[in-house]
C-alpha positions in Angstrom: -17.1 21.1 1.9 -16.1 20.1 5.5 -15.6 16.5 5.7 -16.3 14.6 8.6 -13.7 11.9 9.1 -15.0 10.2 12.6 -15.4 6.8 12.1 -16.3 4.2 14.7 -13.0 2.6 14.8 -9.4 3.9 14.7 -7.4 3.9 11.5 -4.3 2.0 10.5 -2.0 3.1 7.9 0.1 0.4 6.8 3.2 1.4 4.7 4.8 -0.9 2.1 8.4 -1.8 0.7 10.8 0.8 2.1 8.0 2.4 4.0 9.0 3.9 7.5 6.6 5.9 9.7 8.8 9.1 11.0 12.4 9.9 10.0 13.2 13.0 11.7 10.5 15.5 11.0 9.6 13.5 7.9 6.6 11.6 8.1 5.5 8.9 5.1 2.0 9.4 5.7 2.3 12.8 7.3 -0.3 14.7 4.7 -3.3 11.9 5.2 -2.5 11.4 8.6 -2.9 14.8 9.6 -5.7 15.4 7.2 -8.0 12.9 8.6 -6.9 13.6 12.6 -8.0 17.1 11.4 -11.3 15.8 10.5 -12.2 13.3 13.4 -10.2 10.5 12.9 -8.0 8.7 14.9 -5.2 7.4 13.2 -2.1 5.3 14.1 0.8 4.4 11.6 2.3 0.5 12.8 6.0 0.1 12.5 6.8 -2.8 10.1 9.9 -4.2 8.4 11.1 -1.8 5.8 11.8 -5.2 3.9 9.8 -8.6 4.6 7.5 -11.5 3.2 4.1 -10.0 3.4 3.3 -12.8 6.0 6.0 -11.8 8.3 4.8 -7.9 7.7 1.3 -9.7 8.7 2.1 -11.0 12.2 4.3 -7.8 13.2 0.8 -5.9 11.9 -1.4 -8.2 14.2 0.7 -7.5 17.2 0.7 -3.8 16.5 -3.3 -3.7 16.2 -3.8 -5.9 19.3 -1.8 -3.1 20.8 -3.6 -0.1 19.4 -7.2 -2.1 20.8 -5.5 -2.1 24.0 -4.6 1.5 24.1 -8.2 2.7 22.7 -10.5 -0.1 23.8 -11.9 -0.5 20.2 -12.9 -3.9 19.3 -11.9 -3.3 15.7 -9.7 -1.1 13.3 -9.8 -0.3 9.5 -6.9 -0.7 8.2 -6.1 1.5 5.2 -2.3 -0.2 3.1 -0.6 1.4 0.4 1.5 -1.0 -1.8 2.4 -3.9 0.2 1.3 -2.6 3.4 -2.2 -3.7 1.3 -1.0 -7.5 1.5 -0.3 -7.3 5.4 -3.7 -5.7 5.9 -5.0 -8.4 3.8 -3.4 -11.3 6.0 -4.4 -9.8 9.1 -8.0 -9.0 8.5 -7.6 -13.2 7.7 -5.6 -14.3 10.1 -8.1 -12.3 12.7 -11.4 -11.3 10.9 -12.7 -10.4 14.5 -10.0 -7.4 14.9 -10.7 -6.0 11.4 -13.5 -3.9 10.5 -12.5 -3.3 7.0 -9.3 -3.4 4.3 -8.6 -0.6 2.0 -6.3 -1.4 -0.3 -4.5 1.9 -1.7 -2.5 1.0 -5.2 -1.9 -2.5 -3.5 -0.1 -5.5 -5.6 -3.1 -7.6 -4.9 -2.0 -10.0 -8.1 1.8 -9.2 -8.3 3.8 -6.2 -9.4 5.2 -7.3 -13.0 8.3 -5.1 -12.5 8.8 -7.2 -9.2 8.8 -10.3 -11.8 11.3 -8.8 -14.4 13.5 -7.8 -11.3 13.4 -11.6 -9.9 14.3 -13.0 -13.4 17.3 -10.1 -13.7 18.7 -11.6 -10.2 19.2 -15.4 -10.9 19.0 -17.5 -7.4 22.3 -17.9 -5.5 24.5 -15.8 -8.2 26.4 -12.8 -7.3 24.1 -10.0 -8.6 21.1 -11.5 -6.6 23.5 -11.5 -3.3 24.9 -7.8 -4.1 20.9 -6.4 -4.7 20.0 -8.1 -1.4 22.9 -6.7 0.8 22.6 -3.1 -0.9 18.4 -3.9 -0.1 18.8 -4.6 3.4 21.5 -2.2 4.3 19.3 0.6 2.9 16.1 -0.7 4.8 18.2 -1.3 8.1 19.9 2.6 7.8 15.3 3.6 7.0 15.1 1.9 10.1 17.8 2.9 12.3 16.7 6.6 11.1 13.2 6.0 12.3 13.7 4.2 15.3 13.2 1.2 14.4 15.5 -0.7 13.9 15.0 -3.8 15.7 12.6 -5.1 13.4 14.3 -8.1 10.7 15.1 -7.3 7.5 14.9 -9.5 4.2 15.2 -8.0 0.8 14.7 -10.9 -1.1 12.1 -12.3 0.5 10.2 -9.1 -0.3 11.1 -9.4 -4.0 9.9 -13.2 -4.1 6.7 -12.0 -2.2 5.6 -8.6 -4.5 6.5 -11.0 -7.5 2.7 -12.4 -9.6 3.9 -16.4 -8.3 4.5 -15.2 -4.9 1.5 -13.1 -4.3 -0.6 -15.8 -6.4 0.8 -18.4 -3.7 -0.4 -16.0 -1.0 -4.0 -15.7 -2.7 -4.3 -19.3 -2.8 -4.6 -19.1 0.9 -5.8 -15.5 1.5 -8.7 -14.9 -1.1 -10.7 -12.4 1.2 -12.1 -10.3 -1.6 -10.0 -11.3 -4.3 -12.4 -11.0 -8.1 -13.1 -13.8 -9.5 -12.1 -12.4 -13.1 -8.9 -10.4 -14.2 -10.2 -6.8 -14.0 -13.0 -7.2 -11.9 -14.3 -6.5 -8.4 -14.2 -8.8 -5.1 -17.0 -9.6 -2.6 -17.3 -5.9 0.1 -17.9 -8.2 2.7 -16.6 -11.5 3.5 -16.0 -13.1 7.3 -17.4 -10.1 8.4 -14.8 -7.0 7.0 -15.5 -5.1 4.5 -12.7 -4.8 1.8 -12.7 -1.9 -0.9 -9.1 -0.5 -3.4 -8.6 1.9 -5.3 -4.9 3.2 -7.2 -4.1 5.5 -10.0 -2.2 5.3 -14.0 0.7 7.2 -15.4 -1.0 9.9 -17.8 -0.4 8.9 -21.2 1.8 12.3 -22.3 4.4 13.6 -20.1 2.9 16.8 -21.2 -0.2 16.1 -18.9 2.0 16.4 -15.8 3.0 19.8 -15.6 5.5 20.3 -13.2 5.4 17.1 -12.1 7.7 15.5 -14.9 10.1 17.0 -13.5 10.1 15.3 -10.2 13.2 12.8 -10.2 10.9 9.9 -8.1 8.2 10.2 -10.8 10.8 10.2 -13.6 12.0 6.4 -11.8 8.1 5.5 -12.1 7.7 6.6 -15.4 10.9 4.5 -16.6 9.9 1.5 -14.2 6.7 1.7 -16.4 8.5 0.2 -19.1 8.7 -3.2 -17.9 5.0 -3.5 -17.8 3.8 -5.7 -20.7 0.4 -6.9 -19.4 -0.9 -3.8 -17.8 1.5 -1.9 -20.6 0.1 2.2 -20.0 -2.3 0.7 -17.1 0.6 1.0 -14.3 1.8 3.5 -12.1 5.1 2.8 -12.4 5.1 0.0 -9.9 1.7 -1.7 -9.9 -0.6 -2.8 -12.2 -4.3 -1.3 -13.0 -6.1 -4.4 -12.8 -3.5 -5.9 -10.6 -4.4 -3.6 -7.6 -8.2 -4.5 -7.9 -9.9 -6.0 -4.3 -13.4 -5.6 -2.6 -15.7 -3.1 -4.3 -13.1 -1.1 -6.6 -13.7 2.7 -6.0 -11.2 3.7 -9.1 -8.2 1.9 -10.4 -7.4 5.0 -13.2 -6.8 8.2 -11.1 -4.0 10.1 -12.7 -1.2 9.3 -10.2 1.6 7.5 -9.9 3.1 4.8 -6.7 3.9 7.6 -4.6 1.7 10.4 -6.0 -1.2 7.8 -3.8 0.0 8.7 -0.4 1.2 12.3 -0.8 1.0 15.6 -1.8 3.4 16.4 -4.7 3.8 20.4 -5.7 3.2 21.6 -8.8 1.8 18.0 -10.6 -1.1 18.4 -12.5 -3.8 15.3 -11.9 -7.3 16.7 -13.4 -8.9 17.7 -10.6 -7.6 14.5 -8.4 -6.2 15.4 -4.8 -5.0 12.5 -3.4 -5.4 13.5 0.2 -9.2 13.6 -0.3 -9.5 10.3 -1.7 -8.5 9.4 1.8 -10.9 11.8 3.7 -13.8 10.8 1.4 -13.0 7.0 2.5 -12.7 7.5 6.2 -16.5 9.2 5.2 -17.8 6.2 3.2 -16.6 4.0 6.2 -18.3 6.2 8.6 -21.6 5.9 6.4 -21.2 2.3 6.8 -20.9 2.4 10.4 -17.3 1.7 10.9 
């Protein structure tokens, strides 16, 4: 079926911890990017800090929108975030509910990541393991962004931890509920102030033999061992985030078969029942377009 991806206002891709826009000839969101320009859409990807407190991801996102407005002359962008690019979407479409025409949160820590809270416990405050993680951290997110380009934007590894962890993204709801649900494992207001807010993520299959070539992919073998440290949401994760933890607005699907990474790319030869990952995004830019935006 063709899809038809023009909606009224351009489309943000926000990228998350470690996220980067272009290294070389390799894109992060190069496959859903390039799906839905091929289907109508135009679509920018912001340059953010590889490594930041979702609020300081949140003002270099605002900056970055006012400038896409000014190059288009939309009055308004969707903004579509995977992990913690989700959080910065979330701030700016509160921050400046006027800008924003809608947050889509794609396999977004929206209540914490609970392998982000057994990593802060690991690394005790002020003692040497904490200070070796967050100079390794930062060196890897300065060379991501000397690679890309981009390196003139800060750096802060721990303040990313502290910010991904359930305290520090329960202290950010506290003053950015925009679509939040009222009850663990439920679904937020669609429309509040204006933008419209909708989420969806994916689960680790339960048996490795559901993955087909897949489980042999080293990153998904990381998530699968990651997955381990999930008690709440124990075989409800994708290796990084929660289930119920990534719910926001109206909740499209929070059990695809696909892991962190699985959410914003293609990956050869893994088997996900019938899911492609890429249409998930085309099928939104459509439901946004039926909605007028």
């Amino acid at each position: 079926m063709q899809r038809n991806a023009t909606t009224q206002h351009p489309i943000l891709l926000v990228h998350g911890l470690f996220g980067f826009d272009r290294i070389g000839k390799v894109e992060l969101f190069q496959d859903v990017k390039q799906a839905l320009r091929s289907h109508g859409a135009r679509v920018f990807v912001p340059h953010l800090s590889a490594t930041h407190s979702n609020e300081v991801r949140g003002e270099q996102l605002l900056a970055q929108i006012d400038r896409v407005l000014q190059g288009t002359g939309a009055r308004q962008v969707n903004l579509i975030g995977h992990s913690q690019g989700a959080l910065a979407a979330r701030y700016a479409a509160a921050i400046a509910p006027d800008c924003v025409a809608s947050v889509t949160s794609v396999s977004g820590p929206n209540h914490g990541s609970e392998l982000a809270d057994s990593l802060r416990m690991a690394l005790k405050p002020g003692r040497l393991p904490e200070k070796v993680a967050k100079q390794i951290a930062t060196l890897f997110a300065d060379f991501l962004s000397l690679l890309s380009g981009n390196h003139q934007m800060p750096q802060n590894a721990v303040a990313a931890l502290n910010a991904l962890t359930t305290e520090g993204v329960g202290a950010f709801n506290d003053k950015y509920p925009q679509g939040l649900p009222k009850t663990w494992g439920g679904k937020g207001k669609e429309l509040v102030n204006g933008v419209r807010y909708y989420s969806w993520s994916g689960i680790l299959p339960e048996s490795i033999i559901d993955e087909g070539l897949g489980a042999f992919d080293p990153a998904h073998a990381f998530l699968r061992a990651f997955s381990e440290y999930f008690t709440t949401e124990a075989g409800q994760n994708d290796g990084l985030v929660g289930r119920f933890s990534s719910h926001l607005g109206k909740v499209i699907r929070s059990d695809y078969p696909m892991d962190h990474l699985d959410s914003l790319m293609h990956t050869p030869g893994r088997s996900r029942k019938g899911v492609d990952p890429i249409e998930l995004y085309l099928l939104h830019a459509e439901r946004l377009r039926k909605v007028g935006l």
